[in-house]
ROTI-787379 format. One record per residue (C-alpha): residue in one letter; x, y, z. Coordinates in nm, 3 decimals, padded with zeros to 5 digits. Example, Ala and Ser with C-alpha at 12.3 -4.5 7.8 and 13.67 -1.06 7.14 Angstrom:
<rs>
 code       X       Y       Z
    A  01.230 -00.450  00.780
    S  01.367 -00.106  00.714
</rs>
This chain:
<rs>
 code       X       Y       Z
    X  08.082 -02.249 -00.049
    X  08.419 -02.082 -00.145
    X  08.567 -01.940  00.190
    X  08.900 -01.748  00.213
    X  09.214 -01.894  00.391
    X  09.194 -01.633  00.622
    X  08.865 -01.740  00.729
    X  08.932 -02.095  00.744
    X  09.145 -01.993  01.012
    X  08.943 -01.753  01.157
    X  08.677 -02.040  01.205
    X  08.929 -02.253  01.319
    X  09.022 -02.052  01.606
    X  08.655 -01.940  01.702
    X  08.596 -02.369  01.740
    X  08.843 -02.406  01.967
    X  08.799 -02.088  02.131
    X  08.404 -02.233  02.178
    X  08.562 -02.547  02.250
    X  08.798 -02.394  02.527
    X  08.451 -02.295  02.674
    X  08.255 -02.515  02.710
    X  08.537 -02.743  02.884
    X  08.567 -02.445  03.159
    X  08.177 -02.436  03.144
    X  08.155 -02.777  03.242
    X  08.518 -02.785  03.541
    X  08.234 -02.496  03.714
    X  07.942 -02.656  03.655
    X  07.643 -02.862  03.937
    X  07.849 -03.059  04.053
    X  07.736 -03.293  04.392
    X  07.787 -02.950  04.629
    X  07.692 -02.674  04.417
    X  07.395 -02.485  04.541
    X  07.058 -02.580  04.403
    X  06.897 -02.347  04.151
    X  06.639 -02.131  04.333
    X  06.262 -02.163  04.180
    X  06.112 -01.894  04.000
    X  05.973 -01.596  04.143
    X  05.583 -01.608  04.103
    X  05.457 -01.525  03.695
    X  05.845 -01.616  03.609
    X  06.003 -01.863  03.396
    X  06.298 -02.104  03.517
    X  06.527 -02.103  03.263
    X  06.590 -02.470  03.050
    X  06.865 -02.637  03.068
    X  06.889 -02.654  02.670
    X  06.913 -02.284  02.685
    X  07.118 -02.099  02.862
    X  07.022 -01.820  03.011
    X  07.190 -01.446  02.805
    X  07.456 -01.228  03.012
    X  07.386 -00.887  02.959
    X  07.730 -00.795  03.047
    X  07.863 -00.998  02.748
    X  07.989 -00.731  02.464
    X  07.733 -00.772  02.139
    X  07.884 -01.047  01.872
    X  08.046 -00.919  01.564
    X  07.893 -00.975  01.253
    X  07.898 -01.332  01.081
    X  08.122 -01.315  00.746
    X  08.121 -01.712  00.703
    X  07.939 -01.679  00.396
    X  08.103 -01.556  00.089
    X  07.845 -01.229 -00.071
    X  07.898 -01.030 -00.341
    X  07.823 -00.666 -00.306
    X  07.645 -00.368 -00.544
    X  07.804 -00.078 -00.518
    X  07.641  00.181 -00.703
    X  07.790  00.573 -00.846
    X  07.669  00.798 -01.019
    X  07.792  00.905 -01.307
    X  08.037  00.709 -01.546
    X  08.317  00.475 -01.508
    X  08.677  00.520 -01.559
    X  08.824  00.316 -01.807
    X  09.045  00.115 -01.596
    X  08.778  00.070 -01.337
    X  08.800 -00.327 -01.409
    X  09.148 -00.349 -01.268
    X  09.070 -00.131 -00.976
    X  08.807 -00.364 -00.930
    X  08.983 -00.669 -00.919
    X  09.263 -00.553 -00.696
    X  09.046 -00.399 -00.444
    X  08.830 -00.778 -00.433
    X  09.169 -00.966 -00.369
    X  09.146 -00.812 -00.063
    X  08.797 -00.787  00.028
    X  08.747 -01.154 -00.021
    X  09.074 -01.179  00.221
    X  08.952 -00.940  00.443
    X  08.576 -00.972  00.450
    X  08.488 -01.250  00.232
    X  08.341 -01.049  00.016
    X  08.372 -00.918 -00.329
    X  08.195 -00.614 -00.466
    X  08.093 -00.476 -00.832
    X  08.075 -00.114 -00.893
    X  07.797  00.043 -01.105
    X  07.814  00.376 -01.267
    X  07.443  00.522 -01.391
    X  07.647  00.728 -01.634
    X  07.516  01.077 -01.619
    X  07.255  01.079 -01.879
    X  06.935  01.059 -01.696
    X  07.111  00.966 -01.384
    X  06.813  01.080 -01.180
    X  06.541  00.871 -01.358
    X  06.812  00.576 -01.311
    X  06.863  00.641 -00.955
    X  06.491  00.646 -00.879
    X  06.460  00.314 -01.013
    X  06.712  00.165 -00.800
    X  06.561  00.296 -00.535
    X  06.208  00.231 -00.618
    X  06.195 -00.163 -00.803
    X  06.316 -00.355 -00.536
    X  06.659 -00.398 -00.719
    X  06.941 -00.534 -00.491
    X  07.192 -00.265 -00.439
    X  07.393 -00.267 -00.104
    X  07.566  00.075 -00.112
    X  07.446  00.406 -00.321
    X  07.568  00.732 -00.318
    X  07.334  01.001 -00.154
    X  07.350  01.380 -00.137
    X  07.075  01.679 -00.122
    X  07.093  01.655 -00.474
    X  07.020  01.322 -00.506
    X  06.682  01.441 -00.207
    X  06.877  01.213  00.011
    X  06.594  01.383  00.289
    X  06.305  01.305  00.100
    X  06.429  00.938  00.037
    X  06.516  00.859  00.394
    X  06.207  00.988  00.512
    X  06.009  00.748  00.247
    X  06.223  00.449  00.422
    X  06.442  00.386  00.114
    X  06.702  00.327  00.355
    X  06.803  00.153  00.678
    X  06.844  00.292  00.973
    X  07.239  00.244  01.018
    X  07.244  00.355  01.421
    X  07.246  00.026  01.558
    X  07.456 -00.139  01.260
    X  07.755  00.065  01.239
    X  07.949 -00.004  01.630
    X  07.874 -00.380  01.544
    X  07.932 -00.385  01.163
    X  08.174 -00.097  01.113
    X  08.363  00.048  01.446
    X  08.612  00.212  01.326
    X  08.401  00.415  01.084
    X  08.172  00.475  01.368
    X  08.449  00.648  01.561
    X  08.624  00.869  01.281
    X  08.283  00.997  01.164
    X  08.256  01.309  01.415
    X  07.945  01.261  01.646
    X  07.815  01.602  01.502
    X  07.840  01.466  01.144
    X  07.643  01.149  01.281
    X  07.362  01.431  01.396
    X  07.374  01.661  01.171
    X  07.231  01.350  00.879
    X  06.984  01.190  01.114
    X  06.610  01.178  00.955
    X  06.365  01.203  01.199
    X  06.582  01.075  01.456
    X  06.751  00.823  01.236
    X  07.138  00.777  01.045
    X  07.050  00.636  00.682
    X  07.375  00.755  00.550
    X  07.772  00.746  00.605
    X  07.871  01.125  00.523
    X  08.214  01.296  00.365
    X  08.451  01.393  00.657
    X  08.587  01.610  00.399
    X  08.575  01.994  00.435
    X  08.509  02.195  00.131
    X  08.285  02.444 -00.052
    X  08.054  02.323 -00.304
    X  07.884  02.646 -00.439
    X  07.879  02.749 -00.771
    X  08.132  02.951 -00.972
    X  08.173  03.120 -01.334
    X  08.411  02.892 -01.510
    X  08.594  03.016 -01.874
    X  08.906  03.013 -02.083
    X  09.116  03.267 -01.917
    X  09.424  03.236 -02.220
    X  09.097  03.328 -02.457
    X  08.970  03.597 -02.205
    X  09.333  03.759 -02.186
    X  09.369  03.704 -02.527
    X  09.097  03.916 -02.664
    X  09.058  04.162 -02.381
    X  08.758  04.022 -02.243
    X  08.581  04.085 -01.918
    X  08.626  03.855 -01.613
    X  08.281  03.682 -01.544
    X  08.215  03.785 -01.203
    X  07.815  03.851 -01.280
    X  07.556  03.767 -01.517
    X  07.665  04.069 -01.780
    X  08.013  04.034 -01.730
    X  07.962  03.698 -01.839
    X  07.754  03.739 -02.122
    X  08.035  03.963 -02.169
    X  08.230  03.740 -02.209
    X  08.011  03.450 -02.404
    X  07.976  03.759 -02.679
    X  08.375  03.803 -02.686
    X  08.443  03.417 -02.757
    X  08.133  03.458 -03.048
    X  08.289  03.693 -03.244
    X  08.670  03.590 -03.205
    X  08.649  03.242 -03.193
    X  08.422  03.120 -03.444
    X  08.508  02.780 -03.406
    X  08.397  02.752 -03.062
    X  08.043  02.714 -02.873
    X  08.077  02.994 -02.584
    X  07.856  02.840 -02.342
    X  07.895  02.392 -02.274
    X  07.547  02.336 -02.170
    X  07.462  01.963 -02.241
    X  07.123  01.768 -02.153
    X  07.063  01.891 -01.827
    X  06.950  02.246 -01.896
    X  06.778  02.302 -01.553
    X  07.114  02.236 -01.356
    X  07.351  02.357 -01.600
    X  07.101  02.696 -01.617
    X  06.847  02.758 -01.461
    X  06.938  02.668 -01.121
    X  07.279  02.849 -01.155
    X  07.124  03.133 -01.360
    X  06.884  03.173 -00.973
    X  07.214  03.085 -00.718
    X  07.362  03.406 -00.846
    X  07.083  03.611 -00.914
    X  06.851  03.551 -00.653
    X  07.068  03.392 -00.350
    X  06.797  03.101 -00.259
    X  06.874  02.900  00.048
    X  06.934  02.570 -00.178
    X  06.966  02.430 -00.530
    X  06.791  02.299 -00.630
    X  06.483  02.381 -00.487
    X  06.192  02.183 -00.656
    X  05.841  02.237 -00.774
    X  05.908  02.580 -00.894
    X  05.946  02.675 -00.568
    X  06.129  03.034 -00.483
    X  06.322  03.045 -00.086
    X  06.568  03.345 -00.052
    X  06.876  03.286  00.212
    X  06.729  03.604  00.430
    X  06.367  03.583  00.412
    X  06.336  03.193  00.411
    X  05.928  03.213  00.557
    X  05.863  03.407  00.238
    X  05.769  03.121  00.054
    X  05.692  03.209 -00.314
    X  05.631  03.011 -00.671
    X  05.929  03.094 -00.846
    X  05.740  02.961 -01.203
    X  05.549  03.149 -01.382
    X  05.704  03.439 -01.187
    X  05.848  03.797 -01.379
    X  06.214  03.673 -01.256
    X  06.149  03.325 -01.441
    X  06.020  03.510 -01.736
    X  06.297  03.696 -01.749
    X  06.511  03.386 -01.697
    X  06.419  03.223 -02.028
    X  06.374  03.514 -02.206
    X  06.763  03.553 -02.137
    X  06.812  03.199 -02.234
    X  06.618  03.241 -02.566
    X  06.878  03.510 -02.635
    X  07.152  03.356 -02.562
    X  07.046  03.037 -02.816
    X  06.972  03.301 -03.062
    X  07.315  03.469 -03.026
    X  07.473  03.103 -03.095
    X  07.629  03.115 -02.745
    X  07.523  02.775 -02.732
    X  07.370  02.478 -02.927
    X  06.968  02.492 -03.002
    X  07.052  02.027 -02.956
    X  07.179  02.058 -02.622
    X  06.883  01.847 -02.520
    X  07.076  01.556 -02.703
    X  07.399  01.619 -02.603
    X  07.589  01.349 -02.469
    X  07.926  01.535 -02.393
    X  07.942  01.643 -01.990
    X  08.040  02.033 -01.963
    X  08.349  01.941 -01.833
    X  08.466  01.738 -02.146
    X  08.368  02.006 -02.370
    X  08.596  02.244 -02.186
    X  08.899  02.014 -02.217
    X  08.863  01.922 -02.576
    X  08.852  02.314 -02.643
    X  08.498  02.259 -02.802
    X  08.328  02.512 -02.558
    X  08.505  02.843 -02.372
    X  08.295  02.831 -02.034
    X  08.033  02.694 -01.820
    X  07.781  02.921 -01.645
    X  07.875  02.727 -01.239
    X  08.091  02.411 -01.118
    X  08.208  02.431 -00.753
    X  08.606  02.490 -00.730
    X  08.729  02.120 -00.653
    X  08.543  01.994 -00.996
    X  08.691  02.340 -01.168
    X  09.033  02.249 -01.064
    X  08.973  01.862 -01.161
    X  08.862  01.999 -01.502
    X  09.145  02.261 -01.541
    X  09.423  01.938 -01.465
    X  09.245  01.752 -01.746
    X  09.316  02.057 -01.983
    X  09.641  02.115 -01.887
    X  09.737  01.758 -01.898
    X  09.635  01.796 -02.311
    X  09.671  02.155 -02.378
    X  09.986  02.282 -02.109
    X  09.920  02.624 -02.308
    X  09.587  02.651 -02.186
    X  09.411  02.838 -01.835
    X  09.081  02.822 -01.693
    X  08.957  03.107 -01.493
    X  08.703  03.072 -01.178
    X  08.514  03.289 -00.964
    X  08.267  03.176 -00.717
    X  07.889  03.320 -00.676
    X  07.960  03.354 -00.313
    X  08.203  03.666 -00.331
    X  07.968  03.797 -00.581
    X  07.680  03.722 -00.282
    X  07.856  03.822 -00.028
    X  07.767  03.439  00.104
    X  07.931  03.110  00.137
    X  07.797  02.809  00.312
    X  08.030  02.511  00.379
    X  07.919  02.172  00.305
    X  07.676  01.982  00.483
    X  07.769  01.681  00.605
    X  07.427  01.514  00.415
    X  07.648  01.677  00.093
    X  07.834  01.365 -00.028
    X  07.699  01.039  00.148
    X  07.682  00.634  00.095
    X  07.347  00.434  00.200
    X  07.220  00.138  00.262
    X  06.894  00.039  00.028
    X  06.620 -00.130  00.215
    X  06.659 -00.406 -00.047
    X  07.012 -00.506  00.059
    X  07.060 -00.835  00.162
    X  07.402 -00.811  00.317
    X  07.387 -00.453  00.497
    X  07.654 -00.572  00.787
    X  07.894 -00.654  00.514
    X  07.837 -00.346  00.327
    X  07.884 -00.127  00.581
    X  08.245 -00.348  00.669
    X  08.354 -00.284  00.351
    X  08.264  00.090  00.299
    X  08.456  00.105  00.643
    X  08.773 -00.024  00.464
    X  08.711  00.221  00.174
    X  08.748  00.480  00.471
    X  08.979  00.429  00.657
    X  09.177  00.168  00.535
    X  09.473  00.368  00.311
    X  09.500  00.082  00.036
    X  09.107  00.083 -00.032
    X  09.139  00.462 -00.024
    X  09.379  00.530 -00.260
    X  09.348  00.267 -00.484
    X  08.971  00.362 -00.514
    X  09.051  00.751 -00.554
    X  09.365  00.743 -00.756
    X  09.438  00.400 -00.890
    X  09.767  00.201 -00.903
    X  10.101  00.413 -00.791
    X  10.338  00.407 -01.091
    X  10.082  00.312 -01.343
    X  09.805  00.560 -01.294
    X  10.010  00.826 -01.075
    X  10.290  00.866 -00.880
    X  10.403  01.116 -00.586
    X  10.643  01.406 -00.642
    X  10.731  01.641 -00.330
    X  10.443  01.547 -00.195
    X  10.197  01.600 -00.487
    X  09.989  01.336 -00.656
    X  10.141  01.346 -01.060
    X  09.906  01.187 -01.361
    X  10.121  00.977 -01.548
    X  10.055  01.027 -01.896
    X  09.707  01.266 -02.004
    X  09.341  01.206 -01.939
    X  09.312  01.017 -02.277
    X  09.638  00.769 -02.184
    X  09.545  00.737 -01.834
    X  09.277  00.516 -01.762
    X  09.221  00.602 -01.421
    X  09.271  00.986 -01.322
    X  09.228  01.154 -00.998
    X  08.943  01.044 -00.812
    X  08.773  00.903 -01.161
    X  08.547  00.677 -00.953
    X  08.362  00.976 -00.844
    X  08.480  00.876 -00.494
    X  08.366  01.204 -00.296
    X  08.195  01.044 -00.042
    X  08.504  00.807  00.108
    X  08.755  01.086  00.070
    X  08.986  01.088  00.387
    X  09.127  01.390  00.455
    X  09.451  01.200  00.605
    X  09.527  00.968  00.252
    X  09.430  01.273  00.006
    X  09.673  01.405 -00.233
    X  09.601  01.654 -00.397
    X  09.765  01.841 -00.736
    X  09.989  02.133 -00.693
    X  09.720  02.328 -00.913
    X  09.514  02.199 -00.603
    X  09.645  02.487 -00.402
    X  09.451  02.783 -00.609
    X  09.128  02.587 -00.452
    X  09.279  02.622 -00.060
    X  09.328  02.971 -00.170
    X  08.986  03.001 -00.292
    X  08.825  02.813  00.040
    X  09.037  03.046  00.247
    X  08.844  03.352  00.101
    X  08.506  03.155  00.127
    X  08.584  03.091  00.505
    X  08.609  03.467  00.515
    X  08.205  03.488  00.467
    X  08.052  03.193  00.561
    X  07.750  03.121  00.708
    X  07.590  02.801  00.817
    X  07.380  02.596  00.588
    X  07.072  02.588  00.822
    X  06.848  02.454  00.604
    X  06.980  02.144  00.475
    X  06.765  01.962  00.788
    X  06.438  02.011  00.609
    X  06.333  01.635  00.490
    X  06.032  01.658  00.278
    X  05.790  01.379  00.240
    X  05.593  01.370 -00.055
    X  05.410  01.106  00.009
    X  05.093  01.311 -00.008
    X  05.112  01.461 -00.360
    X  05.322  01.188 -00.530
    X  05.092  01.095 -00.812
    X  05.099  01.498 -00.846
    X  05.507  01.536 -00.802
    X  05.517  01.238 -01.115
    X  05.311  01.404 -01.302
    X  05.502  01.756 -01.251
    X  05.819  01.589 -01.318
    X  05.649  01.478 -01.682
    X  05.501  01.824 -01.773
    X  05.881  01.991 -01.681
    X  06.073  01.714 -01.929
    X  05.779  01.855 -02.197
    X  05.734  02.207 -02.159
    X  06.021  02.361 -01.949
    X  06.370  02.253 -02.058
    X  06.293  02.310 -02.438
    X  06.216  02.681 -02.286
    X  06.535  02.655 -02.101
    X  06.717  02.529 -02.390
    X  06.578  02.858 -02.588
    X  06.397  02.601 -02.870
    X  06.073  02.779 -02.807
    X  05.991  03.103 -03.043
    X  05.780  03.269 -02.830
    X  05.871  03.249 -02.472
    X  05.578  03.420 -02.309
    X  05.335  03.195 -02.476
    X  05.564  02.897 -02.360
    X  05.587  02.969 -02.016
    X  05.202  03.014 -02.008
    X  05.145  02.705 -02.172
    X  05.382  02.548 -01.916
    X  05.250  02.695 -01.622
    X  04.888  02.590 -01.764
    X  05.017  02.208 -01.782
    X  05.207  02.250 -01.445
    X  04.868  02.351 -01.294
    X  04.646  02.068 -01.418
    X  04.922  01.868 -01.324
    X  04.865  01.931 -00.968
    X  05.121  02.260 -00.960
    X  04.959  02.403 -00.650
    X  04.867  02.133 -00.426
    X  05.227  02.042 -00.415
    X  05.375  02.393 -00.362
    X  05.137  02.447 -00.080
    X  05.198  02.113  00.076
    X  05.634  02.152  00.047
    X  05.528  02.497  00.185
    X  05.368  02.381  00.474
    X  05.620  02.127  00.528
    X  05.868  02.417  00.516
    X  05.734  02.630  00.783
    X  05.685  02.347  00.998
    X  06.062  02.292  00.958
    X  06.177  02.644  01.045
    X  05.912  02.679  01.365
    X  06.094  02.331  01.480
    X  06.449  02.423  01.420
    X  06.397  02.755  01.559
    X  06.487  02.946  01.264
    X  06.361  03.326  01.183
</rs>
């Protein structure tokens, strides 16, 4: 066994602290005129000599980090280039500080949510995974996918314990239990229009501040700029979509909601199926025309490209939502290639007349049931916290080889294509620390945005509902199956005639097991609202 020299020491010291000990253990023992130990009371047990009976005033031992463990770390979405190096400087000083070293894993973000299932679902041994509302962190820690963390984190990870807010700590308990570490971080996460404002000004285009304006706009780019798709899009058609194409149309109290199922913000016991409906007819007959139009690619359902990538390399003029942190990330990237380029943003919620702040459960870090060193983990995701080298070596890389600070500012050195580790290119949401960020100077148009969301928000009440599907999960499968099949190519606009799609679809959805699942997540829904109190 390889141990550190800081833990030889550490051992060292705890012998001949347990050595000290037992010495004064043994000056106070029986001696010829201490006082005989009294028998038992009657049905009790005298305790044996061997073993020594446990002081309940004694504080509970720290964790044992004798034995050198390797961690899995696991992200979604893919890794920075220079990831290895981060990786090897960060272990240098986990092994110093906890004995441990760790391996991050990146799912990429094709199929993320197939690969994140399996993690979760194999019995494969990850120690720390990302988790969000997105990711149905609820459903998952409701299914036991997770460990409780309650009783680990004041032995295993103090100081996290204390910085986390105690209303955080509530506000991500599942059924009375914390299964996840949340973001400290306050922010908005809501959609927003996103497009080439130096093409928009250029050509005397509408701002995108609803669906026509932006089509508006999408039509503009078509006939002026031949050369360039309108719309980025890529494989995931529902989120990239459909679930925007209903957060600014319809307002529903989440995104995504699943199963086809239709929740509006103001009526939320109104519980509706969304599929099959006249406003998800109307939905992909929109799409259908957009495809047609050329706004965007009839292969999107093989593209490999992230929206985000397509913007910076100038191959597509606008996505249809990204919240404004991820705009801003995106515009830097541009900038950083093209200093003659602008991105324009406008968020659903002043089109709404709604924003809801994050959630605590928003950006998260678990514990799998399957991990084998959960004490350690949770150590180590403590010094990604709140220890400022972890931080911001994790978020930003190495000063004055990745980026360096100017007035204050965090500065890429070189572009996204030189730089092999840009801002926050782990994906690091989770363990931001609002004390170690830096931030961009572009990085103030997204206070100024957040300071006119704060203007109408609204609490996100509804982010406590934790469904369990554990009664219709052969039926949820086979749902998920039928919506690969039928739905996205309608989404995508691939299929000719779109009422005769969405009935096939809805016929396949419904021999699937379509409406013994929506009635069951309904039921589960109004059970929520009549325990939370909500109207």
């Amino acid at each position: 066994m390889i141990v550190s020299t800081k833990w030889k020491k550490r051992v060292g010291t705890l012998l001949c602290l347990a050595l000290a000990f037992a010495t004064l253990a043994a000056c106070s023992g029986g001696g010829s005129g201490a006082e005989p130990e009294k028998p038992a009371e009657s049905g009790g047990t005298t305790p044996s000599t061997s073993e020594p009976a446990k002081n309940p005033a004694a504080a509970p031992a720290g964790p044992d980090f004798s034995e050198r463990v390797e961690l899995q770390f696991y992200m979604l979405g893919d890794a920075p280039k220079d990831l290895p190096k981060v990786q090897e400087a960060i272990n240098k000083m986990a092994l110093e500080d906890l004995n441990a070293t760790v391996t991050f894993n990146y799912t990429t973000w094709t199929d993320w949510d197939q690969k994140y299932k399996l993690l979760l679902s194999t019995g494969q041994a990850v120690d720390l995974i990302f988790t969000a509302e997105w990711t149905q962190y609820q459903s998952y820690a409701k299914r036991g996918a997770f460990l409780p963390l309650e009783d680990l984190l004041p032995k295993a990870a103090p100081t996290l314990y204390d910085f986390v807010p105690q209303d955080m700590w509530e506000a991500v308990k599942v059924d009375g239990h914390i299964y996840t570490v949340p973001a400290t971080y306050k922010e908005y996460v809501t959609n927003g229009f996103v497009w080439r404002e130096d093409l928009r000004a250029k050509h005397n285009l509408p701002k995108p501040v609803d669906i026509p304006t932006f089509e508006a706009y999408l039509d503009g780019i078509k006939k002026n700029e031949p050369d360039i798709q309108p719309l980025a899009v890529g494989s995931n058609v529902k989120g990239a979509l459909s679930d925007t194409f209903r957060e600014v149309s319809y307002n529903p109290v989440g995104l995504p909601l699943p199963y086809g199922i239709g929740i509006r913000y103001d009526s939320p016991k109104d519980v509706y199926s969304y599929w099959g409906s006249e406003e998800h007819k109307q939905e992909l007959l929109k799409f259908k025309e957009w495809a047609d139009r050329g706004y965007f690619s009839k292969n999107e359902l093989n593209e490999k490209e992230t929206q985000q990538s397509q913007l910076t390399a100038g191959t597509a003029a606008a996505m249809m939502g990204d919240n404004p942190t991820r705009y801003n990330s995106t515009l830097s990237a541009m900038k950083s290639l093209h200093p003659d380029w602008d991105l324009g943003y406008h968020s659903f919620s002043l089109t709404k007349g709604i924003a809801t702040p994050v959630h605590p459960i928003h950006n998260g870090f678990a514990i799998p049931k399957n991990s084998k060193h959960a004490e350690r983990a949770l150590a180590f995701y403590e010094k990604m916290v709140t220890d400022k080298r972890y931080n911001q070596l994790t978020q930003y890389g190495f000063e004055g080889v990745n980026y360096a600070v100017k007035d204050g500012y965090y500065e890429r050195i070189g572009d996204t294509a030189s730089n092999g580790f840009n801002r926050e290119a782990m994906n690091g949401w989770a363990w931001r620390n609002p004390e170690y960020m830096l931030f961009e100077p572009s990085y103030d148009n997204v206070k100024a945005i957040f300071d006119e969301l704060d203007k109408i928000q609204k609490p996100d009440i509804y982010l406590g509902f934790a469904e369990d599907y554990g009664p219709y999960s052969a039926e949820r499968a086979a749902l998920e199956q039928v919506e690969k099949q039928y739905l996205y190519p309608l989404i995508a606009g691939q299929v000719e005639d779109v009422e005769a799609g969405l009935a096939t679809f809805m016929e396949k959805a419904k021999q699937a097991g379509l409406e013994k699942v929506q009635t069951e997540y309904a039921k589960q829904w109004l059970a929520y609202l009549e325990e939370a109190g909500i109207q």
